[in-house]
Rosetta silent file (secondary structure, phi, psi, omega in degrees, C-alpha in Angstrom):
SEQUENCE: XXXXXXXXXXXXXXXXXXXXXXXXXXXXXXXXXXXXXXXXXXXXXXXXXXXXXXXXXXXXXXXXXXXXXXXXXXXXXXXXXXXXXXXXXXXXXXXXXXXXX
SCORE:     score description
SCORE:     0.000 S_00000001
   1 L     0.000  138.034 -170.906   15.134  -12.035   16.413 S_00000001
   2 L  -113.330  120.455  168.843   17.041  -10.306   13.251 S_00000001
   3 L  -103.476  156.500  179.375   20.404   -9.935   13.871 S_00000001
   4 L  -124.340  135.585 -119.952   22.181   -7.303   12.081 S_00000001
   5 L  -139.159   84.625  172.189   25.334   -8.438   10.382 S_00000001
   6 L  -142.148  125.066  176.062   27.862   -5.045    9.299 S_00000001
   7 L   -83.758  137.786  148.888   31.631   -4.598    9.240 S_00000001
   8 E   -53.462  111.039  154.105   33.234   -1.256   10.416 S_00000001
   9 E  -135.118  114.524 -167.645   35.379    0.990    8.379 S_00000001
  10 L    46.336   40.004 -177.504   36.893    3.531   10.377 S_00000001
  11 L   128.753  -48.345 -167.600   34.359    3.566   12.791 S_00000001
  12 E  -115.112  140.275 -173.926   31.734    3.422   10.922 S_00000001
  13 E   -51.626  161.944  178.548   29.289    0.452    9.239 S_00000001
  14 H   -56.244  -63.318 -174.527   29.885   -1.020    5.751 S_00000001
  15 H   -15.977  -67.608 -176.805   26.582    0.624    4.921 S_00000001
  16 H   -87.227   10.733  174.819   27.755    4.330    5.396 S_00000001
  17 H   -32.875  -55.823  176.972   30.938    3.885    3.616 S_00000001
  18 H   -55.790   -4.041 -168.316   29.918    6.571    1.188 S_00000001
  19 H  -104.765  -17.292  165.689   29.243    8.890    4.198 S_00000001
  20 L   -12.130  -61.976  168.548   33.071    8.058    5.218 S_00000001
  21 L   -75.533  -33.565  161.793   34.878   11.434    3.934 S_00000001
  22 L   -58.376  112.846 -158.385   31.670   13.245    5.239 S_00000001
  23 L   -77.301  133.505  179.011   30.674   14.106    9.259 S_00000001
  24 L   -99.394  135.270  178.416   27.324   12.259    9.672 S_00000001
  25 L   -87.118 -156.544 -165.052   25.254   14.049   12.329 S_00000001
  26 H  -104.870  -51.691  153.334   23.644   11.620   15.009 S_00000001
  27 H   -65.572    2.192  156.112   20.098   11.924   12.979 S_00000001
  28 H   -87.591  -20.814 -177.651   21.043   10.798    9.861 S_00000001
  29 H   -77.201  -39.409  166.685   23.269    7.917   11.069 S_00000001
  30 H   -33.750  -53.552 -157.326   19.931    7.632   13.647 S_00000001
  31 H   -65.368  -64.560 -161.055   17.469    7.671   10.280 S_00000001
  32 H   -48.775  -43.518 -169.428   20.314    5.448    8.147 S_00000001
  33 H   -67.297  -53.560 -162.766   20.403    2.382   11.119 S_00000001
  34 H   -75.080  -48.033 -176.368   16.791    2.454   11.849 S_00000001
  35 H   -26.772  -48.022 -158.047   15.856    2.111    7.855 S_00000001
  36 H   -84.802    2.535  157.797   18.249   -0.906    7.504 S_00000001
  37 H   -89.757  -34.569 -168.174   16.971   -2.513   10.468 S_00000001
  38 H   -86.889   -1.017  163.841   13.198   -1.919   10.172 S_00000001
  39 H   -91.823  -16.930  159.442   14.068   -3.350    6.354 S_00000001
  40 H   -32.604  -71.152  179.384   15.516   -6.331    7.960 S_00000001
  41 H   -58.168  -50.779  165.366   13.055   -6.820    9.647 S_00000001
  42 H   -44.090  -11.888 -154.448   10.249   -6.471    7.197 S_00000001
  43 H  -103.425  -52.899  168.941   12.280   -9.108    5.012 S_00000001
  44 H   -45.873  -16.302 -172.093   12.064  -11.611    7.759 S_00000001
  45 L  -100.602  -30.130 -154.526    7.871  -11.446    7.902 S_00000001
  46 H   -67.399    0.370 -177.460    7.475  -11.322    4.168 S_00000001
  47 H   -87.073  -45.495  178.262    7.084  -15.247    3.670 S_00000001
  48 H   -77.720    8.530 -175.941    4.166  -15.379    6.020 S_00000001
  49 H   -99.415  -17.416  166.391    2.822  -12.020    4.828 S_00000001
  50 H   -77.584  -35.776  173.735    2.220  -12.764    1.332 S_00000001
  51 L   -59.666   -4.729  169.420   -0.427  -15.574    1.832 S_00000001
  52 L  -104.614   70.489    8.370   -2.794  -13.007    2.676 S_00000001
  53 L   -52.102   66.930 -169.050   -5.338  -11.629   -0.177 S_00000001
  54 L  -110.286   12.341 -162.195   -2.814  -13.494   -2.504 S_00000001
  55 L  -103.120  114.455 -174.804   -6.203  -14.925   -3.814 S_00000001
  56 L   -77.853  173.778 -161.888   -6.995  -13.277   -7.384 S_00000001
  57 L  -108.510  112.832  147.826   -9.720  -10.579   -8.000 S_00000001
  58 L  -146.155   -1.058 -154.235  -10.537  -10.835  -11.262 S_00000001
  59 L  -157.142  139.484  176.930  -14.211  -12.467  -11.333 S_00000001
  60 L    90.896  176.466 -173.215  -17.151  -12.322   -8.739 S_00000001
  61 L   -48.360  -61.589  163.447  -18.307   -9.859   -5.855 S_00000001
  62 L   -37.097  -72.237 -141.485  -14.595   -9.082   -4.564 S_00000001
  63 L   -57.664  -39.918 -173.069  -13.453   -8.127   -8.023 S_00000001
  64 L   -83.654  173.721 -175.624  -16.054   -4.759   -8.195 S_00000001
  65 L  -164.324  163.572  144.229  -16.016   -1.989   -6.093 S_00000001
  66 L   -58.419  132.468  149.776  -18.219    1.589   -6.626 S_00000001
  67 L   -41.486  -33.042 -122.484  -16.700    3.968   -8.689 S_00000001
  68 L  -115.824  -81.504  177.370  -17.635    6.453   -6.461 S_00000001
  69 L   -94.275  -46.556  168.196  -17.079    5.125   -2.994 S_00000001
  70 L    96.689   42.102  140.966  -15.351    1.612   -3.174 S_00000001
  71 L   -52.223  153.886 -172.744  -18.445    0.135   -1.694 S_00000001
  72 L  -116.288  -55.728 -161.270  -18.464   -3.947   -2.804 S_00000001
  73 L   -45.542  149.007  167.504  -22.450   -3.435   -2.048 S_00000001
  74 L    52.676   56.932 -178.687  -25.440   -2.954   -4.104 S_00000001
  75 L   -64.097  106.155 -177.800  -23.904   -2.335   -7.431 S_00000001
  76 L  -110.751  132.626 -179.428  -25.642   -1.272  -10.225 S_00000001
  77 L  -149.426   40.950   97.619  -23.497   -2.428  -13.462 S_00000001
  78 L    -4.964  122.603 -179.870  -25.948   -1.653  -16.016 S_00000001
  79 L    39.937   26.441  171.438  -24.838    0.303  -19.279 S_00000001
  80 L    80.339   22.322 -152.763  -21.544    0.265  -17.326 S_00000001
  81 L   -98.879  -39.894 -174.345  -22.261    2.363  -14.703 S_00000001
  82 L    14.348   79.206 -173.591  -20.754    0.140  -11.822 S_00000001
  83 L  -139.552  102.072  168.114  -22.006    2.677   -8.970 S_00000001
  84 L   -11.483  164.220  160.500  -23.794    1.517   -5.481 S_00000001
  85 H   -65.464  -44.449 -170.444  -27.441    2.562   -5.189 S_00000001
  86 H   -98.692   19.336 -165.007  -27.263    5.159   -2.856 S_00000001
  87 H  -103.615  -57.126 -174.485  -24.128    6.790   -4.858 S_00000001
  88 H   -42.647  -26.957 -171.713  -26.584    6.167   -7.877 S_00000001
  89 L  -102.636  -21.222  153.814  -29.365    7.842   -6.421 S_00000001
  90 L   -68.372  -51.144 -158.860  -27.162   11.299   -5.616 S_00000001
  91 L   -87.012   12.663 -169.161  -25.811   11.252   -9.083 S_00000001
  92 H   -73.218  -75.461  174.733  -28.721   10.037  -10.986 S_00000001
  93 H   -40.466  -19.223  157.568  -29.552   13.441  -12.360 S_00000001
  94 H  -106.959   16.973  160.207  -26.167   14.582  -13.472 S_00000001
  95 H  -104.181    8.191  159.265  -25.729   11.715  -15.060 S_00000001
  96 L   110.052   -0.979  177.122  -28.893   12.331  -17.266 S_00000001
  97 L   -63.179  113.526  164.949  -31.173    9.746  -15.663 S_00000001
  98 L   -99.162  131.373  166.428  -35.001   10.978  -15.405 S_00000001
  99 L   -98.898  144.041 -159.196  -37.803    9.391  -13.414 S_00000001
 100 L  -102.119  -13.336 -147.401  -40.824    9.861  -15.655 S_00000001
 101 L  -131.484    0.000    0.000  -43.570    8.426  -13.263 S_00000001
């Protein structure tokens, strides 16, 4: 449970002080409360929320993707091309590739 922790000034939270001299309608004070609560909250999750793909990409099957699609499968990364097979096989001809046989 996140408690939410704001002193009043004249009515109004610490937060919206700058909105003080100004009449705040009931959605924006609505908008302003739920932000600073649903950031609360999020703050409270982020230690167990980081351990997950915190593992780096920089080498192996994970790391590649299609150009094309972001397929991890069947990769052709040849001359640089790093394009899936069946991406490879629409685009073979406008990328200048001929089958001779």
């Amino acid at each position: 449970m996140v408690r939410c922790q704001t002193s009043f000034v004249s009515g109004r939270p610490s937060f919206l002080s700058s909105y003080a001299t100004s009449p705040l309608s009931t959605e924006t004070f609505t908008n302003i409360a739920f932000t600073k609560i649903t950031i609360l909250t999020m703050n409270s999750n982020m230690a167990h929320e980081t351990v997950w793909f915190s593992h780096p990409r920089k080498f192996g099957k994970g790391s590649r993707q299609c150009r094309v699609c972001s397929s991890r499968s069947g990769l052709i990364r040849k001359y640089g091309l790093d394009i899936c097979r069946q991406c490879f096989r629409e685009k073979a001809t406008d990328i200048g590739f001929n089958k001779f046989r």
